[in-house]
C-alpha positions as CSV (number, residue, x, y, z in Angstrom):
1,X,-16.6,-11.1,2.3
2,X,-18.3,-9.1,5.1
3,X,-20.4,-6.0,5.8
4,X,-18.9,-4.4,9.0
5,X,-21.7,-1.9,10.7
6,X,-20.0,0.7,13.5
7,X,-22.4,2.3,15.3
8,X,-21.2,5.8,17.2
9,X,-22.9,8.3,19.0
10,X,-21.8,11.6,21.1
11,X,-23.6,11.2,23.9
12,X,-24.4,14.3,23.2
13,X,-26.5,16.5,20.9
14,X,-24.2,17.6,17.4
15,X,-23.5,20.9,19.3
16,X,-21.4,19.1,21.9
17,X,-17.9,20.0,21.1
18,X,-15.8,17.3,22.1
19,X,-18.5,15.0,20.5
20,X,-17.9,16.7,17.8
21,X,-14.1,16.9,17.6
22,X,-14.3,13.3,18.0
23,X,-16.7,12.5,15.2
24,X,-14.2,14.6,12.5
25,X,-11.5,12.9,13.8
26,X,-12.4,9.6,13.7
27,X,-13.9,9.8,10.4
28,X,-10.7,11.8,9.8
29,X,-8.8,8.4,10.6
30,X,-11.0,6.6,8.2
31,X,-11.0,8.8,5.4
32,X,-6.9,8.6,5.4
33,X,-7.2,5.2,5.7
34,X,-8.2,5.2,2.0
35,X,-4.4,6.1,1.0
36,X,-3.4,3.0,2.8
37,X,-1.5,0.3,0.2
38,X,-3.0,-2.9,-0.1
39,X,-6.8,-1.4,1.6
40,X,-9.9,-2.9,0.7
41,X,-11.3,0.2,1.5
42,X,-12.8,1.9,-1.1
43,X,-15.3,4.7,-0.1
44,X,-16.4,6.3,3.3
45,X,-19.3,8.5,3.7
46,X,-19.2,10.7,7.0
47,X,-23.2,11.1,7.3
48,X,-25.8,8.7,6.4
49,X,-25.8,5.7,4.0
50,X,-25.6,5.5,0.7
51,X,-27.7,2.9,-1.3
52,X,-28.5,2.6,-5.1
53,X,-31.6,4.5,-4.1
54,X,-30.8,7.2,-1.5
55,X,-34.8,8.7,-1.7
56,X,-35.7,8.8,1.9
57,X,-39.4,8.0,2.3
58,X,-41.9,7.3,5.5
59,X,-41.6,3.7,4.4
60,X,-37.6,3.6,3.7
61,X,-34.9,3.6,6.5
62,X,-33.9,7.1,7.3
63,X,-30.6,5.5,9.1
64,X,-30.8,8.6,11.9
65,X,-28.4,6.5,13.6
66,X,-25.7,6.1,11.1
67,X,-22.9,8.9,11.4
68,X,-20.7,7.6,9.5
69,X,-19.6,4.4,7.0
70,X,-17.4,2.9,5.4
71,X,-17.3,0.8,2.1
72,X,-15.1,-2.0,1.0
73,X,-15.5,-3.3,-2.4
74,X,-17.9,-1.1,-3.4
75,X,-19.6,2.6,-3.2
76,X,-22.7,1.8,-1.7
77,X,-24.4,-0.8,0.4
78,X,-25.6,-2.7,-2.2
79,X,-22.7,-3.3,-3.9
80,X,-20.0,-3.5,-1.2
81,X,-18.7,-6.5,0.0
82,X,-17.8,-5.4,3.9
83,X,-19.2,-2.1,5.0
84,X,-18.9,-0.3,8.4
85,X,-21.6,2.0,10.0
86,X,-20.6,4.4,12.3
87,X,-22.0,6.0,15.3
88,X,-19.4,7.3,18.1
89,X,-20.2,7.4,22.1
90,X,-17.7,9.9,23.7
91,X,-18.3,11.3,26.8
92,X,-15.7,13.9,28.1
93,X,-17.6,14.5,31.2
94,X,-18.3,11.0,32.1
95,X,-15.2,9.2,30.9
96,X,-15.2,6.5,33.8
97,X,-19.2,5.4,33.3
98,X,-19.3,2.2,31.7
99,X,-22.3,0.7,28.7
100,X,-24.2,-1.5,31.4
101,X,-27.4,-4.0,30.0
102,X,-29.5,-1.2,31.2
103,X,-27.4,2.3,29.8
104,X,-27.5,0.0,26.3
105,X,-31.1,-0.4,26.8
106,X,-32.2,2.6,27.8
107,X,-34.7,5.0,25.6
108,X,-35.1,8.7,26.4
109,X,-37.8,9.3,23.8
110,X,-41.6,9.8,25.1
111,X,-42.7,7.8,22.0
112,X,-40.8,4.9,20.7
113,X,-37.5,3.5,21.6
114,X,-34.4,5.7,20.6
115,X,-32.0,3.3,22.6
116,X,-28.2,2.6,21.4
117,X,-29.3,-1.4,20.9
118,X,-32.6,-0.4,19.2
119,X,-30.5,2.2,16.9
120,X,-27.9,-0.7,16.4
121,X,-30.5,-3.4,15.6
122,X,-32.2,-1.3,13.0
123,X,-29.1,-0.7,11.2
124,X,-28.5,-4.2,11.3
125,X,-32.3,-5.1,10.1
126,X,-31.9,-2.3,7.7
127,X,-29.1,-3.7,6.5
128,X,-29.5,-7.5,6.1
129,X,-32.3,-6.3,4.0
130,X,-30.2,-4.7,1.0
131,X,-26.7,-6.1,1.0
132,X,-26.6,-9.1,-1.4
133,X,-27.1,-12.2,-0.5
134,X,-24.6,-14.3,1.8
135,X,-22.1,-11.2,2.8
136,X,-22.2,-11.5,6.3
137,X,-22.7,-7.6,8.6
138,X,-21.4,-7.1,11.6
139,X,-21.8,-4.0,13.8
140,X,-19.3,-2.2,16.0
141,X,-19.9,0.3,18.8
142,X,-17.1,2.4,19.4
143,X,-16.7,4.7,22.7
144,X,-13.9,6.0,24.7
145,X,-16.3,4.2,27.6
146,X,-15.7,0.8,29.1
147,X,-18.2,-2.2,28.7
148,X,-19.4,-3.6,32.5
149,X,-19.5,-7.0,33.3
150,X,-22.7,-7.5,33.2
151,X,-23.1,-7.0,29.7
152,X,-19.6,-8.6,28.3
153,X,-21.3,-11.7,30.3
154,X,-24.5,-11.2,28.2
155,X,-22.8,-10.5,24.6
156,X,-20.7,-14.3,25.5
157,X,-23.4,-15.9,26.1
158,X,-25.5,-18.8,23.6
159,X,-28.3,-21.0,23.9
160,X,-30.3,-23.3,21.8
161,X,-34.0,-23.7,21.8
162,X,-36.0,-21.2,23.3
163,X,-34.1,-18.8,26.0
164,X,-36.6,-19.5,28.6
165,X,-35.7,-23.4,28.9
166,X,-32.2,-22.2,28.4
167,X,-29.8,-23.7,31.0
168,X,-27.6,-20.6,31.4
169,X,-27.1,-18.1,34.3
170,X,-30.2,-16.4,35.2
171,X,-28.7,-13.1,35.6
172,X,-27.4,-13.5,32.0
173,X,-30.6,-14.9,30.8
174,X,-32.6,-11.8,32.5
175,X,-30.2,-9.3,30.6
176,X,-30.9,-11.0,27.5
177,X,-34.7,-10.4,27.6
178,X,-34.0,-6.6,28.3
179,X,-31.7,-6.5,25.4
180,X,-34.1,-8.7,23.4
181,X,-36.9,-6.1,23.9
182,X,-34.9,-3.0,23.8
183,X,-33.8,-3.9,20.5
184,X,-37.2,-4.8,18.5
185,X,-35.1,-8.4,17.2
186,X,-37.0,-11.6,17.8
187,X,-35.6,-14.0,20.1
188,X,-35.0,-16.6,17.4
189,X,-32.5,-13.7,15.5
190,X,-31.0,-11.8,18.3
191,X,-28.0,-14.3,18.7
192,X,-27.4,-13.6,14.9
193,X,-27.2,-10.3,16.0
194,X,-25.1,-10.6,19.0
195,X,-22.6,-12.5,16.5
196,X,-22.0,-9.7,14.6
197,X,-22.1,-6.9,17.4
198,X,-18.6,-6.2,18.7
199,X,-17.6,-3.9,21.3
200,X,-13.9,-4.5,21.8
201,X,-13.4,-0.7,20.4
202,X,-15.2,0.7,24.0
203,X,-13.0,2.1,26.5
204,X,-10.3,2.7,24.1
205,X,-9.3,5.7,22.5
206,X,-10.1,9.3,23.8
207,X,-10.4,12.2,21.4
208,X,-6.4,12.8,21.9
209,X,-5.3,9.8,21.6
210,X,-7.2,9.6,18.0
211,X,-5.6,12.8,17.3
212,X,-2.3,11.8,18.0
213,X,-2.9,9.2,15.0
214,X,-4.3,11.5,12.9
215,X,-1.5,13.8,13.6
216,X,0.9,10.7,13.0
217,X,-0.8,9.4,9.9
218,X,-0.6,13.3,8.2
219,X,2.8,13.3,9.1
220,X,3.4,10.5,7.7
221,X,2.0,11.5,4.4
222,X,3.4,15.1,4.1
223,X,6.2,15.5,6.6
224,X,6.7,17.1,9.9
225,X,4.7,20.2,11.1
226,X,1.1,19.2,10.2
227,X,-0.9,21.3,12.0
228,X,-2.3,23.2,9.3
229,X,-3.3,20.3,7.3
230,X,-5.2,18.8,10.2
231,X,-7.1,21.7,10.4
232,X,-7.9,21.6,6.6
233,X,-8.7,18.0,6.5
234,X,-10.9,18.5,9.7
235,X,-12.8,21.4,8.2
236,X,-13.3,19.2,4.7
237,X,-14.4,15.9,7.4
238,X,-16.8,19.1,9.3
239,X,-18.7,20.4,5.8
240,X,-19.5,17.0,5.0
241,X,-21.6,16.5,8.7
242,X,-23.6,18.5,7.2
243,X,-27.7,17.1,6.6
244,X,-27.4,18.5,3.2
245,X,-24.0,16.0,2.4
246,X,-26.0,12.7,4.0
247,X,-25.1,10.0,1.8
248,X,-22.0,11.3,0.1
249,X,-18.6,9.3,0.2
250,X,-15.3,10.3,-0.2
251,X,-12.7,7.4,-2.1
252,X,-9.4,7.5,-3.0
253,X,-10.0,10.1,-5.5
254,X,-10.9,13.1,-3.4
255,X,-8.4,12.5,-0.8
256,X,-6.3,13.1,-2.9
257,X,-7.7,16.2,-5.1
258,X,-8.0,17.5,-1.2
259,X,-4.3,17.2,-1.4
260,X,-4.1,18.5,-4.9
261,X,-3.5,15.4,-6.9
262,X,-5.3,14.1,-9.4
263,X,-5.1,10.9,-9.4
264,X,-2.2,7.9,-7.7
265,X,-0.1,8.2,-10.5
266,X,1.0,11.9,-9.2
267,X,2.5,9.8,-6.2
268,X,4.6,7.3,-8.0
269,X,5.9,9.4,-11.0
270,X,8.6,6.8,-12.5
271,X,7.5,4.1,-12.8
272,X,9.7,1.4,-14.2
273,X,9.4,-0.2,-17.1
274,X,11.6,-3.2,-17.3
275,X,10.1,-6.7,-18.2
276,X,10.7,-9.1,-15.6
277,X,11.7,-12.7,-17.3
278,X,9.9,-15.7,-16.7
279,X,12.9,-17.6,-17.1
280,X,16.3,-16.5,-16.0
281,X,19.8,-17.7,-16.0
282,X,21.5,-17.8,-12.5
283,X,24.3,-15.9,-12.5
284,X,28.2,-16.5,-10.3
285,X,27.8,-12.8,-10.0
286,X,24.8,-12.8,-8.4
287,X,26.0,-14.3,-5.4
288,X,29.4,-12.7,-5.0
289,X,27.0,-9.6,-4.6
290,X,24.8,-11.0,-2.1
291,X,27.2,-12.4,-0.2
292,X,28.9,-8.6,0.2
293,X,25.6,-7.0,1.5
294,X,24.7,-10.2,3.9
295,X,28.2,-10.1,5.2
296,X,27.6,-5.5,6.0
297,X,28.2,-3.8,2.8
298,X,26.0,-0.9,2.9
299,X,26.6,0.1,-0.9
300,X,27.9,-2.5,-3.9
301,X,28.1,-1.7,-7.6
302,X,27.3,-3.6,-10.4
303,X,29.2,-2.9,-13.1
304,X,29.5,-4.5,-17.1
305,X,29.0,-3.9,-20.6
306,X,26.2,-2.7,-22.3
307,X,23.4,-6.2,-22.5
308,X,25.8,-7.9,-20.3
309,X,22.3,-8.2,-18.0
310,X,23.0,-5.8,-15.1
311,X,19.3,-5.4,-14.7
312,X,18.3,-8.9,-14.2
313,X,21.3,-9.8,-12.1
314,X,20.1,-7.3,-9.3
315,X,17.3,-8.7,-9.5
316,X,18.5,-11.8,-8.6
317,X,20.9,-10.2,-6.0
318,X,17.7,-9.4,-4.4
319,X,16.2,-13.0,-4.5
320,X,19.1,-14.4,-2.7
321,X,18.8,-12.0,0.0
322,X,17.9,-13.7,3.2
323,X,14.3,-14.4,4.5
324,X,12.1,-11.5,5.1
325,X,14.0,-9.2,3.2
326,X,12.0,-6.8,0.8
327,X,13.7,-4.6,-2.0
328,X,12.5,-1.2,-3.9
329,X,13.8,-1.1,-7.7
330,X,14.5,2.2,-9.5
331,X,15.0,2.5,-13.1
332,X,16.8,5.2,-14.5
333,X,16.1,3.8,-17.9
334,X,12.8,3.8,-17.8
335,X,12.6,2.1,-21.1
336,X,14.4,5.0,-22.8
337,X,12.5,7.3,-21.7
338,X,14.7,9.2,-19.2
339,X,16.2,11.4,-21.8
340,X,12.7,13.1,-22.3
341,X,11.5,16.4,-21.0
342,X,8.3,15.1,-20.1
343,X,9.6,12.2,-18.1
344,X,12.6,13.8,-15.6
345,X,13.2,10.6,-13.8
346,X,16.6,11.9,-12.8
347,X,15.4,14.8,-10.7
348,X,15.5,14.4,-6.9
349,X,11.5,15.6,-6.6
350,X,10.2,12.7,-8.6
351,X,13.1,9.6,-8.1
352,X,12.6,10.5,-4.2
353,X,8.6,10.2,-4.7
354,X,9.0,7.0,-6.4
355,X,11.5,5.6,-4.1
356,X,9.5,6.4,-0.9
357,X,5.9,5.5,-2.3
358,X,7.9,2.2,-3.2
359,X,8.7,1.6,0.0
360,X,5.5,2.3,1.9
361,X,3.8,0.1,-0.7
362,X,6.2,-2.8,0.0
363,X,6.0,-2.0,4.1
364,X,2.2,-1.3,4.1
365,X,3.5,2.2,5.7
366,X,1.5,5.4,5.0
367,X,2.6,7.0,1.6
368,X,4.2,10.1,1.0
369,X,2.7,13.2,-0.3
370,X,4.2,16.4,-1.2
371,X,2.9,19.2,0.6
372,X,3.1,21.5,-2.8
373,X,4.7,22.1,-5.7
374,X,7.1,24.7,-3.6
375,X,7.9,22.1,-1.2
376,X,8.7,18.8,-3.6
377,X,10.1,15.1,-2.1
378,X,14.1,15.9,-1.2
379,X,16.9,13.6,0.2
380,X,16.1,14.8,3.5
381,X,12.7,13.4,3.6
382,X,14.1,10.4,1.8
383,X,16.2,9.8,4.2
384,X,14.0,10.1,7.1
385,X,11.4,7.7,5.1
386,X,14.1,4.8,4.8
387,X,15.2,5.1,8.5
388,X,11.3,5.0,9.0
389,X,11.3,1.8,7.0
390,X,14.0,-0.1,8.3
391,X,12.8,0.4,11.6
392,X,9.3,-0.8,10.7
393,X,11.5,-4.2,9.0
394,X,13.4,-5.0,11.9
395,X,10.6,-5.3,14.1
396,X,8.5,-7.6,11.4
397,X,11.9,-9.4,9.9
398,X,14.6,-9.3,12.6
399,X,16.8,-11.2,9.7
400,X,15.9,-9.2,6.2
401,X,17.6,-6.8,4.8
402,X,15.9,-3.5,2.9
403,X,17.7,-3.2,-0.3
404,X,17.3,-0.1,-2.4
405,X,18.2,-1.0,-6.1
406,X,18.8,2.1,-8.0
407,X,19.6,0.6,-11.6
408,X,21.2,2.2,-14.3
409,X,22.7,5.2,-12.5
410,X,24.9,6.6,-14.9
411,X,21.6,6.8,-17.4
412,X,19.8,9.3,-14.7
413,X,23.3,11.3,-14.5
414,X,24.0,11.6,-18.3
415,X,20.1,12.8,-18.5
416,X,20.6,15.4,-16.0
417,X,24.3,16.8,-17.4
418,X,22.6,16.8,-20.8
419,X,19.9,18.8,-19.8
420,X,20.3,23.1,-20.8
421,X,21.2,24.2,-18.0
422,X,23.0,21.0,-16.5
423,X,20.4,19.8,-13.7
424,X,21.1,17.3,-10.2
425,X,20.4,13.9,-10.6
426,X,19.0,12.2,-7.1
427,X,21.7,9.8,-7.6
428,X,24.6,12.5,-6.3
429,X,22.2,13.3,-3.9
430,X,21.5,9.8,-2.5
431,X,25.1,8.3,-2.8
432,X,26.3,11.4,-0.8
433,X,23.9,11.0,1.8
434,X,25.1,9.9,4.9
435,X,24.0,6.1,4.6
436,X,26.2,4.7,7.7
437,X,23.7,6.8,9.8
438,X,20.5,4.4,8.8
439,X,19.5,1.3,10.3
440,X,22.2,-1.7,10.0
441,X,19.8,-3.4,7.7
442,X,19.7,-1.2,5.0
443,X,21.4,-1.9,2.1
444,X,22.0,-0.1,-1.4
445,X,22.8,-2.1,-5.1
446,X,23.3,0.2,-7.8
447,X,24.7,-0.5,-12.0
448,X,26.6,1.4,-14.6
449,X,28.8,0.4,-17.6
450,X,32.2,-0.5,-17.4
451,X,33.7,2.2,-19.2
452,X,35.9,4.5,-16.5
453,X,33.7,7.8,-17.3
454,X,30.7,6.3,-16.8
455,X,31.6,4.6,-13.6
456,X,33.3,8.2,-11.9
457,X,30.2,9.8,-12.6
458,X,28.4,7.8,-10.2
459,X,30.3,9.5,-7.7
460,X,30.2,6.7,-4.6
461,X,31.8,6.4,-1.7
462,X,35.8,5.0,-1.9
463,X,36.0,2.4,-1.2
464,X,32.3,1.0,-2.2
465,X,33.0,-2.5,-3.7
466,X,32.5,-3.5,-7.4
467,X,31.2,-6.7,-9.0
468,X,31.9,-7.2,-12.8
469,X,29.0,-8.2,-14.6
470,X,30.7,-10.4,-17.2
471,X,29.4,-11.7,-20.2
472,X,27.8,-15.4,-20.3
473,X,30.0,-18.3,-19.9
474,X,29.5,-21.0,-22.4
475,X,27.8,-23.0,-19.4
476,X,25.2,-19.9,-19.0
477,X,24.8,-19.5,-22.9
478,X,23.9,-23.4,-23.1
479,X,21.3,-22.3,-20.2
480,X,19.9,-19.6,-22.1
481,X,19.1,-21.3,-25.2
482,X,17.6,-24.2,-23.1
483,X,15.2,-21.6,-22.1
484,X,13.8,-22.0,-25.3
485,X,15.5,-24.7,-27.1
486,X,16.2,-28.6,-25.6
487,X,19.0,-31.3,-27.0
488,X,21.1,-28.8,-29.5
489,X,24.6,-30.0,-30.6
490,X,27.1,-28.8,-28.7
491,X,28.8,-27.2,-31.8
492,X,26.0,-25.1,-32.8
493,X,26.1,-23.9,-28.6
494,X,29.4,-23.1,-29.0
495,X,29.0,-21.4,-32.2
496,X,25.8,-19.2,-31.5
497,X,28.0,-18.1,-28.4
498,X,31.1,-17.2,-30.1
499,X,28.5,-15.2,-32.3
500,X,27.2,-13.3,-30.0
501,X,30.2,-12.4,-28.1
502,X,28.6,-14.0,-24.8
503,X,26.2,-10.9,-24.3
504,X,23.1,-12.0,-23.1
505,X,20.8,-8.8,-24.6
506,X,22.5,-10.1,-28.1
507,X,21.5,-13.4,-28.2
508,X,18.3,-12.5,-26.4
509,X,17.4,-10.5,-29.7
510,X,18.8,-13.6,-31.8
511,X,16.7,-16.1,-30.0
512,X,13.3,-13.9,-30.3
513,X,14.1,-13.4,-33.9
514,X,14.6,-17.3,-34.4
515,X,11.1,-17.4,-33.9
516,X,11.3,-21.2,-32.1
517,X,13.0,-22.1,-35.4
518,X,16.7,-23.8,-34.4
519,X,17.1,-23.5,-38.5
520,X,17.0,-20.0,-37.8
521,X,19.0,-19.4,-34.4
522,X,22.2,-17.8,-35.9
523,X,20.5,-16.4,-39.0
524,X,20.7,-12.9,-37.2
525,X,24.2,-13.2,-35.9
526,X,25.7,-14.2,-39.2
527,X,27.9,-13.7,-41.2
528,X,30.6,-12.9,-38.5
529,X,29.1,-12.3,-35.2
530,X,27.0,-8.4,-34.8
531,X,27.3,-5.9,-31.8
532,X,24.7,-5.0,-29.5
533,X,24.1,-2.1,-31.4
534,X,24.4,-3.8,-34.7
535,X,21.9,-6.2,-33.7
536,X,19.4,-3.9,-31.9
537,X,19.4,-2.1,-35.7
538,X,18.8,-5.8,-36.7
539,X,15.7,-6.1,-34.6
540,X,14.1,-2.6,-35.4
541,X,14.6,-3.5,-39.2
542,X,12.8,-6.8,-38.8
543,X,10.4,-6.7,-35.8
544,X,11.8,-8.8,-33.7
545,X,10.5,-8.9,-30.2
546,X,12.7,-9.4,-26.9
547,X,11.5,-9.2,-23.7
């Protein structure tokens, strides 16, 4: 854990326009970095600090010199566990001057010292005094201005003892007393200081170049043509400079009411709702699938009987995939739920959300966000996200493959037909996509029963290549009763199999209602062997649980 302190100034009163542009944009490129999957990040206030007790008295730190910050792990700077201060230098005029000991130094105020290291220190001071004990603070300074040598020799240098009798460079030693006394720290804590100060952000980015991120990041999240949003966003980042806002943070939550959502659920609509075993049975199948992507399929169906295991077999498709690769699962199903009005998996607006948050969450890339409710995720942007993607794999995982695993397809397009009037289901949209366009290492799995209707209504490619998803083999039925049973006699193998016909969802139900009795294995099966509908009216009737 960490406290992070950024310290950034203008150069400049607030007036100064490009100062400004550059404070709203960097905080801009902080703010969106809230949306980011997998951040720490969890609040970032654009003016001031905010502390359990934000009263500002004569006696309490009025942190003049904090413009913006930013909170990990917490909301304020007590309870954080990293935090960032911010305070930008950007000089448009003077773009070539360089932070020398003595510009760092430097006070312009008649009565006390208003310096950038004094303004640094007492953030640090202020702050070692009210995060909790043993998070560690450093403290950035961030300008589109280069660092001199003399300085980057003073900020490397340490001593023990007393820096007097230090044996170090007397140049380096003399800008160390000017920085000492600049910034109010006493000798035996300004290498603590100089530990956590960091500068490698001066002399990098100018206002434009942030802009260009902010411009890439937006785009990322809505689309192309983002000008307008920029502006918004900036305007929102601009109203809360104001002295009035000091101390407020924005988190996750009104990022995105700003882009009128109300919470991260309205970015990943579908969820699925499959239950992922502990313990599986590998399946011949399995391979014969991977082998056909590895080998340049782009598409492969997985077809089979109801409970045959479709569902868990791509999912071991995907496991055998080689190393680096990353997959994004969609499910139709959705635990029955697909046929509901409220839930509208199959439409291309939500499966396309899904599928594309999916994949920034598995890539770290920014997610997507629908610019309105007239404007809703389509193939097109789909598309452009997964080429996007694959891109962003290759250059991470030159060898892994980006498998999109749309299960259950003929669910989402029975869900649409059935619908009054008939509605599209993403899956005609996806499957008639051009998918030989997208990078080489994108591949696509997708399931449906056997039955010929069912399997036409998928509507691939010709061509596309098919993989039966047979029923268990007395080997893989002995394996899935060892999942939960050891040593039973071979005869009562063979006969719980011939039982259950093979299907794994059948004897999955039988096993759970078994209850870890083997007295009670084929109890459910008998008297001559039951259907998977038969026995999923068995399990209702006597609260059986399968996962």
């Amino acid at each position: 854990m960490s406290i992070v302190t950024s310290c950034i100034d203008y150069g400049g009163a607030r007036g100064s326009n490009a100062g400004d542009q550059f404070h709203e944009l960097w905080a801009l490129q902080q703010v969106l970095e809230l949306l980011c999957p997998g951040t720490h990040l969890t609040a970032v206030g654009v003016e001031g600090v905010r502390t359990e007790n934000s009263a500002q008295t004569d006696e309490k730190p009025t942190w003049d010199g904090v413009d913006c910050a930013l909170y990990y792990g917490g909301t304020s700077l007590e309870s954080a566990e990293r935090v960032e201060f911010a305070q930008l230098k950007y000089s448009s005029a003077n773009p070539e001057k360089v932070w020398s000991v003595a510009r760092l130094a430097e006070s312009t105020a008649k009565k006390g010292n208003n310096s950038v290291i004094r303004r640094l220190a007492d953030a640090y001071k202020n702050a070692k005094a009210r995060i909790k004990q043993g998070v560690p603070l450093s403290i950035r300074l961030v300008s589109n201005q280069k660092v001199s040598a003399d300085l980057r020799e003073a900020m490397d240098t340490r001593w023990s003892g007393s820096l007097n009798k230090a044996n170090i460079d007397p140049l380096a030693k003399h800008s160390l007393q000017d920085l000492i006394k600049a910034a109010g720290i006493a000798e035996s804590e300004f290498q603590s200081f100089l530990e956590i100060l960091d500068l490698s952000e001066c002399g990098q980015d100018s206002r434009f170049a942030v802009k260009e991120k902010i411009v890439d990041a937006v785009a990322g999240l809505l689309g192309n043509d983002v000008s307008s949003e920029i502006r918004e966003l900036q305007v929102r980042v601009r109203e809360l400079m104001i002295p009035e806002r000091a101390r407020e943070i924005v988190t996750e939550k009104n990022i995105l009411l700003w882009f009128g959502l109300s919470g991260r659920d309205g970015l990943f609509p579908c969820p699925p709702d499959v239950r992922r075993l502990e313990k599986i049975v590998g399946r011949k199948a399995a391979n014969e699938a991977a082998d056909l992507l590895v080998k340049g399929e782009r598409l492969v169906l997985i077809h089979g009987s109801g409970g045959c295991g479709k569902t868990t077999l791509m999912r071991q498709i995907a496991d055998r995939l080689p190393s680096g690769s990353t997959s994004v699962f969609f499910d139709c199903y959705g635990g029955g739920r697909y046929t509901q009005t409220d839930d509208k998996r199959h439409l291309p607006e939500n499966a396309f959300l899904q599928l594309a948050n999916d994949l920034a969450t598995s890539l770290q890339l920014p997610l997507f966000i629908p610019r309105s409710l007239k404007n809703p995720a389509n193939i097109k942007q789909f598309v452009q996200k997964l080429r996007s993607a694959g891109q962003v794999l290759e250059e991470l995982k030159p060898q892994g493959i980006l498998l999109i695993i749309i299960d259950a397809a003929d669910n989402s397009i029975a869900a649409a037909h059935n619908t009054n009037p008939p509605e599209i289901s993403f899956v005609h949209e996806l499957f008639g996509a051009d998918l030989v366009s997208l990078p080489k290492n994108i591949r696509f799995i997708t399931s449906c029963r056997t039955d010929p209707a069912r399997r036409s209504s998928v509507r691939l490619p010709s061509g596309t290549p098919e993989v039966l998803c047979s029923s268990f083999s007395l080997e893989e039925t002995t394996l899935h009763l060892d999942t939960t049973f050891s040593n039973l006699p071979a005869n009562l193998v063979e006969q719980f199999h011939q039982l259950s016909d093979g299907n794994p969802r059948v004897q999955a139900y039988a096993i759970a209602a078994a209850e870890g009795e083997v007295t009670r294995l084929l109890a459910a099966l008998l008297p001559g062997g039951k259907s998977l509908s038969e026995m999923a009216l068995y399990q209702s009737q006597h609260n059986a649980y399968i996962s």
